[in-house]
N, C-alpha and C positions, 0 to 999 in steps of 0.2 A: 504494500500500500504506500509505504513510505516514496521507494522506489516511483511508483507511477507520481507519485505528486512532486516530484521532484522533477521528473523530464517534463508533467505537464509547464511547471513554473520555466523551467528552462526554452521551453517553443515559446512560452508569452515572452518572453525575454528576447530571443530570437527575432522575434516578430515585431518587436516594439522597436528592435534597435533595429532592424530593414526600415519601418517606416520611416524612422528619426534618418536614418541615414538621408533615404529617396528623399525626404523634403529639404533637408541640410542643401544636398546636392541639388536638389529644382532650385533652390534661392541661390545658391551660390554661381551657378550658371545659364539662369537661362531657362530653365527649361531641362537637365540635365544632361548636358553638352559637354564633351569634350571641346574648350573654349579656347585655347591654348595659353599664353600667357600676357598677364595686362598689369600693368602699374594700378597702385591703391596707394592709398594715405600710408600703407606701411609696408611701402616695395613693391616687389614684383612678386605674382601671385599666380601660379599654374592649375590647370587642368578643369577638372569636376565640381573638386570643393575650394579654386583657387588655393594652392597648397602653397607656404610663403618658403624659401630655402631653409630658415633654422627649424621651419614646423616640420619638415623632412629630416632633419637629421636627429632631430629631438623624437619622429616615432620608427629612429631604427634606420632607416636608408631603407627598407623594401623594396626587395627585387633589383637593390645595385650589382652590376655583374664585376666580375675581378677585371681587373684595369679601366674600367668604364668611372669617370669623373664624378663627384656626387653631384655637380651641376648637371649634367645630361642623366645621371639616374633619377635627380629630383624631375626636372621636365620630360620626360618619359612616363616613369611612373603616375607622373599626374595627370598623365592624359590616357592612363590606362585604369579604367574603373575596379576595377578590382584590386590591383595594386593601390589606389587612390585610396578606395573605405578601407584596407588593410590599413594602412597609414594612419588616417582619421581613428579606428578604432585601438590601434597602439598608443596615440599621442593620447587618444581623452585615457585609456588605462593606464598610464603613466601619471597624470596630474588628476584624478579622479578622486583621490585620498584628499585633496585640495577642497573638494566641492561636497561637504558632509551634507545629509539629510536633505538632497535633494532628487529626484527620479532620474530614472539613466539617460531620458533624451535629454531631458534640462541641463545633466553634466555633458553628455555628449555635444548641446548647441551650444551653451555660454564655454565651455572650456576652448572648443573651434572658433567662435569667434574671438573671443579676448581672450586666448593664449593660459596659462598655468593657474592665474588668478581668475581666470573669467566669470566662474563664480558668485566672486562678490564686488565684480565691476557692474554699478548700474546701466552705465552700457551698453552691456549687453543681452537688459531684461525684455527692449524692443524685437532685438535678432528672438530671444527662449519665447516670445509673444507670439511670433509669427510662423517659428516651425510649428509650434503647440496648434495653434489654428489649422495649420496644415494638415497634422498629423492625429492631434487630439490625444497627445500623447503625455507625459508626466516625467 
């Protein structure tokens, strides 16, 4: 019993961080676009969820190949969806001990948008407003 109630919690979890993701990435490009890369108020920003260079190296470099630069594995990877939410879901599990007693999309949005603190940067209680609407999520 234990067992089943534990994999059920785990597909809602599952399920909750796909949807947090898909909206994350509709807001961050478009429409969920491989966008390639565009200047912002805080650099240059690549791919799906606009991924900035230190937020690539802060969830790991994913999918850098041996001799390949981490500038061309950061711009690669972020125009490659999967490498891309592997990224995103390293970087919020990295700084997610940061954002206590709050549900996994709200650490997942505000930690992506405003970086380690995001949390408790007002904000980016606009950005956690408008995946939530999207997604209906917590």
């Amino acid at each position: 019993m234990l067992k089943s109630f534990i994999f059920v919690l785990a597909a809602i979890f599952v399920a909750v961080s796909s949807d947090c993701l898909s909206c994350i990435c509709d807001r961050e490009s478009n429409g969920c676009h491989p966008i390639g890369c565009n200047q912002d108020v805080d650099g240059i920003a690549c791919g799906y969820f606009q991924i900035h260079l230190p937020y690539y190296k802060d969830c790991g470099t994913p999918s850098k190949r041996p001799n390949e630069s981490v500038e061309d594995a950061w711009k690669r990877c972020s125009e490659d969806y999967n490498c891309a939410s592997t990224c995103v879901k390293n970087y919020v599990k990295r700084y997610a001990q940061d954002c206590p007693n709050k549900g996994s999309c709200e650490q997942m949005s505000r930690i992506h948008n405003g970086g380690p603190q995001g949390c408790n940067k007002p904000k980016t209680e606009p950005y956690w407003n408008g995946i939530k609407a999207c997604c209906g999520c917590t």
